[in-house]
C-alpha positions as CSV (number, residue, x, y, z in Angstrom):
1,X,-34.8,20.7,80.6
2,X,-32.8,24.0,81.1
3,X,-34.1,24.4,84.7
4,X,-33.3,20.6,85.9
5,X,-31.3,18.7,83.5
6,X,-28.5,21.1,82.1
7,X,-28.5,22.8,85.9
8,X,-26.9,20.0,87.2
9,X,-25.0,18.1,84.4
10,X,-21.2,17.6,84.6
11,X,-19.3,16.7,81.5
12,X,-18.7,12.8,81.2
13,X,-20.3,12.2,83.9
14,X,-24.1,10.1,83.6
15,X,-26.9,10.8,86.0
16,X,-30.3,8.9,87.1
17,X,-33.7,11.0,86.3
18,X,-35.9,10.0,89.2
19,X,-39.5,11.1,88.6
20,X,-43.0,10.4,90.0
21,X,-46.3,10.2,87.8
22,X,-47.0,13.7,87.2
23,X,-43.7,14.1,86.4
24,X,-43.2,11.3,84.1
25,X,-45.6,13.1,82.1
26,X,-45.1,16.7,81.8
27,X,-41.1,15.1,80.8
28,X,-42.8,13.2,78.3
29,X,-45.2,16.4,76.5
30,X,-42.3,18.1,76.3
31,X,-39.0,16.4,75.0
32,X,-38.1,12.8,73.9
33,X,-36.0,10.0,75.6
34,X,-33.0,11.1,72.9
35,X,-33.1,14.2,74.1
36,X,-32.7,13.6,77.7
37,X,-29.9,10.7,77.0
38,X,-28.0,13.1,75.3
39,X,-27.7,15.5,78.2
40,X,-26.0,12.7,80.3
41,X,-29.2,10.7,82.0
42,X,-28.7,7.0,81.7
43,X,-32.3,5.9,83.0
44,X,-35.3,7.4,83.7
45,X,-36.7,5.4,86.9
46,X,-40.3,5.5,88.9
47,X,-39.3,6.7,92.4
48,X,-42.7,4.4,94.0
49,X,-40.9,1.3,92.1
50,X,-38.4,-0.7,94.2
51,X,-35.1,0.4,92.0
52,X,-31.5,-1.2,91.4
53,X,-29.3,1.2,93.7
54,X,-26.6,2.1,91.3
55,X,-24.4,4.0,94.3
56,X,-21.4,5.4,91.8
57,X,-24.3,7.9,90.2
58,X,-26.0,10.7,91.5
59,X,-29.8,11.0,91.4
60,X,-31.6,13.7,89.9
61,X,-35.1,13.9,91.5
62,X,-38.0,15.7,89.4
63,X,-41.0,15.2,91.8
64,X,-44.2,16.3,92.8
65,X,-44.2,17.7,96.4
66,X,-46.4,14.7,97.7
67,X,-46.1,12.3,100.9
68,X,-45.4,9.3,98.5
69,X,-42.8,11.3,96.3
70,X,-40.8,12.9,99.5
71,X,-41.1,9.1,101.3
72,X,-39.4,7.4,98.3
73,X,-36.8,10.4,98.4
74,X,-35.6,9.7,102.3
75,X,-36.3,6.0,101.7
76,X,-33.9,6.2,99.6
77,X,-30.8,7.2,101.6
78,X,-32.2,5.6,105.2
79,X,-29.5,3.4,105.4
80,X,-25.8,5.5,105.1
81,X,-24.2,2.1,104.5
82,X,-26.2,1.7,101.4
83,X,-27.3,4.7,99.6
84,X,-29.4,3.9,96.3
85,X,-27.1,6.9,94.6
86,X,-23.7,9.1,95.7
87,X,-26.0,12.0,96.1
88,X,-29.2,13.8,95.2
89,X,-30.2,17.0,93.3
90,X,-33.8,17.5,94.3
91,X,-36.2,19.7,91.8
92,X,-39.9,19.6,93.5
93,X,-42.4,20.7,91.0
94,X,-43.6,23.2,93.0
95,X,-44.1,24.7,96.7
96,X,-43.1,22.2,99.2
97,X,-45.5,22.3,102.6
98,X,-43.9,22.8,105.6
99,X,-44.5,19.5,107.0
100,X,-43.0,17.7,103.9
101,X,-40.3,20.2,104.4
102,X,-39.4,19.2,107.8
103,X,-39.5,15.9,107.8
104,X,-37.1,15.9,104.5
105,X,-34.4,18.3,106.4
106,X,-34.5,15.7,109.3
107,X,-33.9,12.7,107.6
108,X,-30.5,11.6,106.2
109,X,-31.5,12.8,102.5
110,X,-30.9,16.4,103.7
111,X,-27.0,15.3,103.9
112,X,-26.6,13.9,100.6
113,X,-28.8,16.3,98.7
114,X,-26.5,19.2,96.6
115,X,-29.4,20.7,94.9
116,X,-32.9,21.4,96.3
117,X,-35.4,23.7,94.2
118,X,-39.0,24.2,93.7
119,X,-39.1,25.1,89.6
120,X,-43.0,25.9,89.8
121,X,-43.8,23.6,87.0
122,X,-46.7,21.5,88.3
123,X,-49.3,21.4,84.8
124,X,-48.8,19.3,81.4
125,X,-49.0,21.2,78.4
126,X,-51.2,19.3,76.3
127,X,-51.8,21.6,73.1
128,X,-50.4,24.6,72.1
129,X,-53.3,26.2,74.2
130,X,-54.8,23.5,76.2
131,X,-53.4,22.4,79.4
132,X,-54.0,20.0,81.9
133,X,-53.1,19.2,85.7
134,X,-53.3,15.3,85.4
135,X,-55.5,14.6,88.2
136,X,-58.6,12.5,86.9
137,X,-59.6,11.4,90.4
138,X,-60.5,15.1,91.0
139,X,-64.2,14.3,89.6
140,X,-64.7,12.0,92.4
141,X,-63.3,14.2,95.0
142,X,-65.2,17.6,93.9
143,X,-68.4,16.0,93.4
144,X,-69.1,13.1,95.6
145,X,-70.9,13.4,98.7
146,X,-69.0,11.1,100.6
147,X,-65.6,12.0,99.5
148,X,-65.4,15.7,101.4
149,X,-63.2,14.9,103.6
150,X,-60.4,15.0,101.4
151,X,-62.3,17.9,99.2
152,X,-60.2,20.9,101.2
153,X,-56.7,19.2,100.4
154,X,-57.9,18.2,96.5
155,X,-58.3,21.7,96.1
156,X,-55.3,23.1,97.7
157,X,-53.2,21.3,95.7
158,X,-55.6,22.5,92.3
159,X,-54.5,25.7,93.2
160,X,-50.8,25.1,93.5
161,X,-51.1,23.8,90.4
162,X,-53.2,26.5,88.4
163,X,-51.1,29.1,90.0
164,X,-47.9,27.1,88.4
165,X,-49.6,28.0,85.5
166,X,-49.9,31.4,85.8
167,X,-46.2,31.5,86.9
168,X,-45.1,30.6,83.8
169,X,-46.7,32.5,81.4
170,X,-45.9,35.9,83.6
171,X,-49.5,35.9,84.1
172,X,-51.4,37.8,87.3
173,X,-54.5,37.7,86.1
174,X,-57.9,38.6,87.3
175,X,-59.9,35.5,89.0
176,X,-63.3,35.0,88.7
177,X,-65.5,31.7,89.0
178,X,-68.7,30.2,88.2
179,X,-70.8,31.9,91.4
180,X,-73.6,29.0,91.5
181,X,-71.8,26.3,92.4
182,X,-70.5,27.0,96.0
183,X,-67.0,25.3,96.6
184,X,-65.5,27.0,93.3
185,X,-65.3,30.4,95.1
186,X,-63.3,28.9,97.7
187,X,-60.8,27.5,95.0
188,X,-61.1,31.1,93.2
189,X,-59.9,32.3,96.8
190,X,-57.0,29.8,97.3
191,X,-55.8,30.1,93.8
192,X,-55.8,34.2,94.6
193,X,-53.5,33.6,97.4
194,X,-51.1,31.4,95.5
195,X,-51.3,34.0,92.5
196,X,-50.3,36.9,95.6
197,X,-46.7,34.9,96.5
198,X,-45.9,34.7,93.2
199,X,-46.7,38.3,92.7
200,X,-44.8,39.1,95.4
201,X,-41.7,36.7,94.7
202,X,-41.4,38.3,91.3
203,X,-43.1,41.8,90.9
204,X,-42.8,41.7,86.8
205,X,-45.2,38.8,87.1
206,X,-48.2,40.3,84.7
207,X,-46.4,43.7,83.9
208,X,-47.2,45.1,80.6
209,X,-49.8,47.0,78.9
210,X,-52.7,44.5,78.2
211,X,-51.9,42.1,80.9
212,X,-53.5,44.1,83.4
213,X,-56.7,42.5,81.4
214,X,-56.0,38.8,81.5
215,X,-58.5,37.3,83.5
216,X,-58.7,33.6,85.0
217,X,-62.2,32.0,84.7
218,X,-62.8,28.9,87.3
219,X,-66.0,26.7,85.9
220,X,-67.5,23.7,87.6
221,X,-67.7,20.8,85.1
222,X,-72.0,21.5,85.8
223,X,-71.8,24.6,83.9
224,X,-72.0,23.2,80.3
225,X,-73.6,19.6,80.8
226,X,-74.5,19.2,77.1
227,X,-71.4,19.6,75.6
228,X,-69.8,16.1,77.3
229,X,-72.4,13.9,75.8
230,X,-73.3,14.9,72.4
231,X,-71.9,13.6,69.1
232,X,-69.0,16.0,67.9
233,X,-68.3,15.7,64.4
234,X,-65.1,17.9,64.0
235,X,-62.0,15.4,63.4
236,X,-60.6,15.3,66.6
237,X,-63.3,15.4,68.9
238,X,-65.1,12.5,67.0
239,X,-62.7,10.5,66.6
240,X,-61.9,10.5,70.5
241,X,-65.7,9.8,70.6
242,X,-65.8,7.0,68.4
243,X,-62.4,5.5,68.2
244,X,-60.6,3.7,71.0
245,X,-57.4,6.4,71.1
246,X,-55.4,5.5,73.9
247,X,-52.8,8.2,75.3
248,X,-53.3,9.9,71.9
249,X,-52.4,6.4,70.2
250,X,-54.5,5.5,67.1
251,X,-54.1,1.9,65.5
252,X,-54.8,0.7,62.5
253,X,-54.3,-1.8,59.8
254,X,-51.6,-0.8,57.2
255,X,-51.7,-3.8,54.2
256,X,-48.7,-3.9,52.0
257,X,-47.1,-6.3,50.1
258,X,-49.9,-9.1,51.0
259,X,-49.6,-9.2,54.5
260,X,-51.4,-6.7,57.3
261,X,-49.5,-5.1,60.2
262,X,-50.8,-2.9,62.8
263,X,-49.5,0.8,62.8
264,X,-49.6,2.9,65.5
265,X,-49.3,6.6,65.3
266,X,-49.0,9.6,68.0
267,X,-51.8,12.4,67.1
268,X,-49.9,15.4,68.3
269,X,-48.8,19.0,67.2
270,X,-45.5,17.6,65.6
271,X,-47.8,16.4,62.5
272,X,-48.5,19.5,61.2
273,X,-51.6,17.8,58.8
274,X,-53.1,17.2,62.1
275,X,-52.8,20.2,63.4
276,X,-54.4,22.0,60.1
277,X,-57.2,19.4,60.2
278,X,-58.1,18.3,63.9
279,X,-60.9,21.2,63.9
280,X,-62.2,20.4,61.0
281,X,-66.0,19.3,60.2
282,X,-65.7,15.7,59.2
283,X,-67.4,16.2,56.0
284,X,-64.6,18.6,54.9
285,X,-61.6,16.3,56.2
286,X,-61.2,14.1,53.2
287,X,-61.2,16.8,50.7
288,X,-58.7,18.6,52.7
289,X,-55.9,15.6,52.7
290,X,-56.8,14.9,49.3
291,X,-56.1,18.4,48.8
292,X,-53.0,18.9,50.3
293,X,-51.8,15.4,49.1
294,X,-52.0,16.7,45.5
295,X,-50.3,19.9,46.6
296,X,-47.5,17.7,48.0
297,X,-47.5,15.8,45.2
298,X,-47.5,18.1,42.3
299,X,-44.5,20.3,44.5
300,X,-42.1,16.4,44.4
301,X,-43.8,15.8,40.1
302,X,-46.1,13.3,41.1
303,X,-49.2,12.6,39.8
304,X,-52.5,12.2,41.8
305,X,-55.8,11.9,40.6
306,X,-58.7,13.5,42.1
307,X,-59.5,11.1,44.6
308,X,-56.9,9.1,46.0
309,X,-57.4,6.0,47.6
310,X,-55.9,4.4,51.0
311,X,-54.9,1.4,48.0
312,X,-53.1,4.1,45.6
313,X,-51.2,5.8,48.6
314,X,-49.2,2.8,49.2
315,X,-48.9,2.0,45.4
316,X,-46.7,5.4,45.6
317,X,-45.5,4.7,48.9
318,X,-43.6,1.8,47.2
319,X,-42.5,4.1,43.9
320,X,-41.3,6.7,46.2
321,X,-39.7,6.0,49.5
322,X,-38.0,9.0,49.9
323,X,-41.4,10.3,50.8
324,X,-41.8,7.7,53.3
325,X,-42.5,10.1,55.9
326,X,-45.0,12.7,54.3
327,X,-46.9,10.0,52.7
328,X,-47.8,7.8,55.7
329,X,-49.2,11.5,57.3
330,X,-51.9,11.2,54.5
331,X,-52.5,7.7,55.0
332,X,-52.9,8.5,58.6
333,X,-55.2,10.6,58.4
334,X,-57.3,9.4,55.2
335,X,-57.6,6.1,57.9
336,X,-58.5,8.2,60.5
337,X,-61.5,10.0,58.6
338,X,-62.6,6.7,57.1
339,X,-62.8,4.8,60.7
340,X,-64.5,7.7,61.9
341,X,-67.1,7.8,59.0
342,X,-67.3,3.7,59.3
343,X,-69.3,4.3,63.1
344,X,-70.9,7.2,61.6
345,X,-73.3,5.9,59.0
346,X,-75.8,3.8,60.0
347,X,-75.3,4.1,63.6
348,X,-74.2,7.8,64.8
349,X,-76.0,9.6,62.1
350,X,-79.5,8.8,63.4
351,X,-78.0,10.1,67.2
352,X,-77.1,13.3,65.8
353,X,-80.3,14.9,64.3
354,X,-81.9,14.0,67.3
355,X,-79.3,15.0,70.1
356,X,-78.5,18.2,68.0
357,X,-82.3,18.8,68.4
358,X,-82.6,18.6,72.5
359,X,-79.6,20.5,72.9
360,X,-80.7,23.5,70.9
361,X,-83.8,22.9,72.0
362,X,-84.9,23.6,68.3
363,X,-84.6,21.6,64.9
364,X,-82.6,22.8,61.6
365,X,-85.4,25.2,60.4
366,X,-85.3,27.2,63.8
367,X,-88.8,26.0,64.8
368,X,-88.9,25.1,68.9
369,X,-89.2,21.5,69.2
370,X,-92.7,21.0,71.0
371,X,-92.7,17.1,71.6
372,X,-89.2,16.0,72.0
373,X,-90.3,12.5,73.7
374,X,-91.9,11.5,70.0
375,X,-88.2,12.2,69.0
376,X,-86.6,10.2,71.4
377,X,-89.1,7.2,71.8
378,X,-87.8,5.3,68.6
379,X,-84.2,5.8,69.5
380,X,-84.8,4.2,73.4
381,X,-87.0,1.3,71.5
382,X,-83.5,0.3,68.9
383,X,-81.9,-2.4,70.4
384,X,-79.1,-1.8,67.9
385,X,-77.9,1.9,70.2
386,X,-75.7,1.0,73.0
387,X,-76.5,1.6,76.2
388,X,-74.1,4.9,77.0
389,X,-75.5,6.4,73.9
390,X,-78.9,6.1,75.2
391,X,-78.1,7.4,78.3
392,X,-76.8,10.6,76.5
393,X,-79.8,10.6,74.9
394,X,-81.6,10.8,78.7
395,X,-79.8,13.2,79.6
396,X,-80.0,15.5,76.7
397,X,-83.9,15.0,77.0
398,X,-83.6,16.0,80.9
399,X,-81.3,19.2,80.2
400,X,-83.7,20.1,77.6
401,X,-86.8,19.8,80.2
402,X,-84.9,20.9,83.1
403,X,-85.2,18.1,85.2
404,X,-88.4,15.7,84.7
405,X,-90.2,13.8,87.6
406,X,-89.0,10.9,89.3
407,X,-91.8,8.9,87.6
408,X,-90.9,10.0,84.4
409,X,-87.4,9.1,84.2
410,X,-88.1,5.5,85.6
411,X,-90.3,5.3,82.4
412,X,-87.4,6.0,80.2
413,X,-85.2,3.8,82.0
414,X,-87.7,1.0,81.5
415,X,-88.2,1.9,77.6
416,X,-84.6,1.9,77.1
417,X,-83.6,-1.0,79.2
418,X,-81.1,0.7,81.4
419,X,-79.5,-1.7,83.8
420,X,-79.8,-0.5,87.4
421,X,-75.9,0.3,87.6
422,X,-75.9,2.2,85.0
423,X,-79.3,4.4,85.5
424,X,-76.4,5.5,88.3
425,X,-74.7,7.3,85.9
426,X,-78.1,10.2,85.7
427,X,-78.5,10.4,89.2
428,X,-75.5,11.3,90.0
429,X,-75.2,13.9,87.6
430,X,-77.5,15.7,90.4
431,X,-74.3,16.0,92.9
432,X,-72.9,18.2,90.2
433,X,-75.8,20.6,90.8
434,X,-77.4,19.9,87.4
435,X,-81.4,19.4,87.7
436,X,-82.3,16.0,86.9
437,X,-85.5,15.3,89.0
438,X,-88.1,18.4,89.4
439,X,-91.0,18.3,90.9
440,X,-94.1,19.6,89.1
441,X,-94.3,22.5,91.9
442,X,-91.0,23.6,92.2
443,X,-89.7,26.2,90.2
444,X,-87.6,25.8,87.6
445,X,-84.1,27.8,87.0
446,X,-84.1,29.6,83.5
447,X,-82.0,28.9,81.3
448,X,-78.8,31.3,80.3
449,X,-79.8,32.9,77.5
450,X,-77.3,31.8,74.2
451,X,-76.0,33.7,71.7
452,X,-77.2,34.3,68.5
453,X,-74.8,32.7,65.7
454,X,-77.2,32.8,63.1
455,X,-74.5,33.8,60.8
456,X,-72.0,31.8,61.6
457,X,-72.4,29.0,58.9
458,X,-72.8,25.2,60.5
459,X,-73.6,22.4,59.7
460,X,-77.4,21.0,60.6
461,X,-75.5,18.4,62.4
462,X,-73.5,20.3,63.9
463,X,-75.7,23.4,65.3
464,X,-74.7,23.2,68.4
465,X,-71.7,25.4,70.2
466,X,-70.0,24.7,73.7
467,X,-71.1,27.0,76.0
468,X,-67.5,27.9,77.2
469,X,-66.8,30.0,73.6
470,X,-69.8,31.9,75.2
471,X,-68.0,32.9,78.3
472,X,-64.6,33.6,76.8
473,X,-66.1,35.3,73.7
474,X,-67.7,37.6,76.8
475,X,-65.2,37.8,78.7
476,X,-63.1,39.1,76.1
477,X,-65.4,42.1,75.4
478,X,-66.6,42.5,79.1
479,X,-70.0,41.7,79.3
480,X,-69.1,38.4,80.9
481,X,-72.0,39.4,84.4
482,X,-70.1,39.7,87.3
483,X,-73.1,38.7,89.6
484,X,-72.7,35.5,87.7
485,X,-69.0,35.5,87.4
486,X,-68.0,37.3,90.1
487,X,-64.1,38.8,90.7
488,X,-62.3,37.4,93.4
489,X,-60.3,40.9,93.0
490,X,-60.2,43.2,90.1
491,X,-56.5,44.3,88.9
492,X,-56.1,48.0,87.9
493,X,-53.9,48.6,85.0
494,X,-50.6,49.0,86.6
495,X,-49.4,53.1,86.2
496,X,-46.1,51.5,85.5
497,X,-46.1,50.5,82.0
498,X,-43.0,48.1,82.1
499,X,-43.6,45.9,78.5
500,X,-42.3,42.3,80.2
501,X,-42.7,39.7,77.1
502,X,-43.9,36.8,78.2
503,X,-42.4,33.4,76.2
504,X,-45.4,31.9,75.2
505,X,-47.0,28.8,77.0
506,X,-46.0,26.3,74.5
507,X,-42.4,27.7,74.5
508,X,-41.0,24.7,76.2
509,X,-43.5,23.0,74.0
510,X,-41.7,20.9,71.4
511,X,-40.3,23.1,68.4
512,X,-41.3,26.8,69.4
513,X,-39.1,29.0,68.8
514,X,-38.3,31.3,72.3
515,X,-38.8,34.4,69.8
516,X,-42.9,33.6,69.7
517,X,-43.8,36.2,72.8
518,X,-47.3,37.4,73.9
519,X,-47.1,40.1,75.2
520,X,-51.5,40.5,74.7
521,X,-53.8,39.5,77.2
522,X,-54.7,36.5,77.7
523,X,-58.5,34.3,79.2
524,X,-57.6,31.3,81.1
525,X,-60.3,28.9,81.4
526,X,-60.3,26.4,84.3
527,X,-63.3,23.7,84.3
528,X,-63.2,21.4,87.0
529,X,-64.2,18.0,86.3
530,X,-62.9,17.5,82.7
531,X,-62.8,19.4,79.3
532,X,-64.0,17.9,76.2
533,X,-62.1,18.3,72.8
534,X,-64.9,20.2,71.2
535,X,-64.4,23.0,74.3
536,X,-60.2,23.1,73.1
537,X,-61.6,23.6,70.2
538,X,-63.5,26.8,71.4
539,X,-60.0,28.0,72.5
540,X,-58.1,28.1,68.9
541,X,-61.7,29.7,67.4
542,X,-61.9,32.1,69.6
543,X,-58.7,33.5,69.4
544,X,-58.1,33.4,66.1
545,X,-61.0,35.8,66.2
546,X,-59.8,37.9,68.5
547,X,-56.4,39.6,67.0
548,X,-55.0,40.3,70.2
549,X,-56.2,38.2,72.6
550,X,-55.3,34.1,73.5
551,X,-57.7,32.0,75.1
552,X,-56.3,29.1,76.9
553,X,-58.3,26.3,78.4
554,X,-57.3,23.6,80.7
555,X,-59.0,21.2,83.5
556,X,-58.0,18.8,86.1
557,X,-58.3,16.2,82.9
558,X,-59.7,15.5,79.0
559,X,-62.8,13.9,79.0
560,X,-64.6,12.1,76.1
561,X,-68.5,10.9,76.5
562,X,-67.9,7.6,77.6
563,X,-64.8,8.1,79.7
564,X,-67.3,11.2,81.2
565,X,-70.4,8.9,82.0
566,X,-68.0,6.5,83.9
567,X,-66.6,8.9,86.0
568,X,-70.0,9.2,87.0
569,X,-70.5,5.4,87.4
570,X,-67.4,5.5,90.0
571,X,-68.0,3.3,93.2
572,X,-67.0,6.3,94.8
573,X,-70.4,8.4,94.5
574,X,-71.9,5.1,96.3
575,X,-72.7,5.5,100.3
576,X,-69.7,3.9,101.7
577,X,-72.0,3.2,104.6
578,X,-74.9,1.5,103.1
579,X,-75.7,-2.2,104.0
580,X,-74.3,-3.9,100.6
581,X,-77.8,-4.4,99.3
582,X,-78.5,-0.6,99.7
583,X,-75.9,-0.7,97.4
584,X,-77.3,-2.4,94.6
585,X,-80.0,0.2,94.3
586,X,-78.0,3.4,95.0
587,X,-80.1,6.0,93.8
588,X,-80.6,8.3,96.8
């Protein structure tokens, strides 16, 4: 806002705000439509969209430095008879290539633009301490055979984005990746030489006295293939699962006075009840707004019993209005927990024993699980699972074995009736260098070794823990391996020991106040390929446990199960060559 908006705003006078996609978005995570109409914009327009010209304004571009962006920019002004605005202030997210550069400074654009800056934004901040570069169709691009062509570019522009990142929370840190997958060194290295010209555009970049420590970890989404298709049951992460949550939307019924309307409500970090109860085990959420309802209530003299109802919240809804606003939180949320609990029992519950099982690869009591297909058979056999959840159920029985033999896994496709197009979804998961067919001879990878959290309390539904809280909890007390995780380039503590605060990430984050700096070190966590909300999760956990430290994770996009498995279903991992009937049965 400070860098673009109030830059260029002259009193009485009203602007256009011309954006792009990525744009659009990182606008929209960080302030509302209010907000930017009070600063003098009078519409916020799509620069791909054919637009009303509206030639007695200037333009204010916010774009992304992309061929489709810088087109619609000199499109724009081709014609000097007819300009679409009086004149252009240009704000590219980040580094412009030369090429873009050139062809901007021929055209008649370069005559009509007064401002023209790079502001090194390029990355949405999607939580407090998760953030995301909005680029979905990277899945495809990393991981598909057939789509390597455009691999080298897809990754260039990762970079610029990661490395806009870093740039804005004054970080330099150390980057390492995940060495056994092969192209995510040569990201590691591209990234590195972003991270040097920043460096070297602004020396206090990662000055201080524990910033010499930060460290930047780069994971392929293989590392961790259990996490993306179990059954979560902390608040948020189920209720991604199970709910359909669009764009953080949930909908639900409200009923009031006789009739039924559908509510919708953002779940974000303004709703501080959310925030307080999004990492919760489900079990404990409805104690914990019933809790803090009658803590609310008791503070305004109202009386709650010990278990309220959806029914009794709107009973006092209508006695007090004044409370309008706190109240509908807890009916939010009290709606929330019930929808998820409504999939739960009877359908989920009998997943999660079984899934938590293959992905420890032991039951509640500790003992190894010696015949998991007696576990699985009876869950293949129910007609009543869905198809995706059997097909996590595959896969989790495949991870456990480390690959099983091509005969084998027809046999469970055939138990569990898996339609051919979707038995696509597990062999693809092999591009992403995950073993899903072994044969008998070859010899099999270990396993990492996991950490013991025998005293960590869980729940026997819940045993399981993302690998990534592994790697940052190691990383954090260096014993993270670098033959595993190797350095693109160490950093030695700097002899200068300059303390430059940096404002924290979510400072241009809705209500942070600027005076929130870190000046600790922090572990940034990259996975391409999608992170799940049970990994965020990992992020708050493990630095609340860690005093000093913050651990931020972010990835090219959020992934829950099902939106994960059809990333994998994606026409692009078929042989764009293949006679169309090869097609049908793409498997090899």
């Amino acid at each position: 806002m400070n860098d673009v908006i109030k830059k260029v705003r002259t009193k009485g006078e009203w602007k256009v705000l011309v954006v792009d996609k990525l744009s659009m978005r990182m606008i929209s995570s960080c302030c509302k439509m209010t907000d930017i109409m009070s600063e003098g914009i009078t519409i916020v327009e799509d620069i791909t969209k054919r637009r009303e010209p509206l030639p007695t304004m200037e333009g204010i571009y916010l774009i992304t430095p992309s061929d489709e962006s810088v087109e619609g920019l000199i499109n724009d002004f081709r014609d000097p008879r007819n300009p679409i605005y009086r004149g252009a202030h240009v704000f590219f997210t980040d580094a412009v290539p030369d090429s873009l550069f050139n062809l901007l400074t021929k055209s008649r654009a370069a005559k009509v633009m007064k401002t023209l800056t790079e502001i090194n934004i390029a990355f949405l901040p999607y939580e407090s301490q998760v953030f995301s570069v909005d680029r979905p169709g990277a899945f495809q691009d990393f991981y598909s055979p057939f789509k390597a062509d455009v691999k080298p570019q897809m990754l260039e522009r990762l970079a610029e984005q990661i490395a806009t990142l870093c740039a804005t929370l004054k970080e330099y840190p150390a980057v390492r990746y995940r060495g056994e997958y092969k192209d995510n060194a040569i990201l590691a290295q591209m990234l590195q030489d972003k991270l040097d010209g920043y460096k070297a555009d602004d020396p206090t970049i990662g000055e201080g006295p524990d910033k010499a420590r930060s460290q930047l970890l780069l994971l392929d989404r293989g590392f961790d293939p259990v996490s993306p298709v179990l059954h979560e049951l902390t608040f948020q992460a189920m209720a991604y699962d199970l709910l359909p949550i669009e764009n953080d939307v949930y909908k639900y019924e409200t009923t009031g006075m006789g009739d039924t309307r559908m509510k919708e409500v953002l779940l974000d970090e303004d709703d501080d009840l959310w925030v307080t109860l999004r990492h919760k085990h489900i079990a404990e959420v409805s104690t914990a707004v019933t809790k803090s309802l009658k803590e609310f209530s008791s503070s305004k003299k109202m009386n709650t019993g010990e278990k309220t109802t959806i029914k009794e919240l709107s009973q006092m809804l209508k006695k007090m209005p004044q409370y309008q606003k706190e109240l509908s939180k807890y009916s939010t949320h009290l709606h929330l927990a019930e929808d998820c609990m409504k999939h739960y029992q009877g359908a989920v519950d009998k997943l999660c024993r079984v899934e938590q099982d293959l992905a420890m690869g032991s039951d509640a009591e500790g003992e190894k699980i010696k015949d998991p297909m007696r576990a699985i058979v009876p869950i293949l056999l129910d007609t009543g699972v869905s198809i995706f959840d059997k097909i996590r159920i595959i896969l989790l029985y495949i991870f456990l074995k480390n690959g099983v033999t091509e005969e084998n896994l027809c046999k469970l496709l055939q138990h569990a009736q898996i339609p051919p197009e979707d038995s696509d979804i597990i062999s693809n998961m092999a591009h992403m260098a995950v073993p899903i067919i072994s044969e008998q001879t070859t010899t099999r990878k270990k396993k990492a070794d996991r950490k013991e959290r025998i005293s960590e309390q869980t729940y026997q539904l819940s045993r399981w823990t993302p690998l990534v809280k592994d790697i940052m909890e190691d990383a954090i007390e260096d014993k993270l391996d670098p033959k595993q995780y190797p350095y693109i380039s160490t950093r030695t503590a700097s002899s200068k020991t300059t303390t430059a605060t940096s404002a924290r990430y979510g400072n241009w984050h809705k209500n942070k106040s600027p005076g929130e700096m870190r000046t600790g070190p922090r572990v940034i966590v990259f996975i391409i390929g999608g992170v799940t909300y049970s990994e965020m999760r990992c992020a708050y956990e493990v630095t609340q446990a860690n005093g000093k430290w913050e651990a931020l994770i972010g990835s090219t996009h959020t992934i829950t199960p099902s939106k994960y498995l059809k990333e994998l279903q994606h026409q692009d991992f078929l042989d764009p060559n293949a006679a169309p009937e090869d097609k049908l049965t793409a498997e090899d």
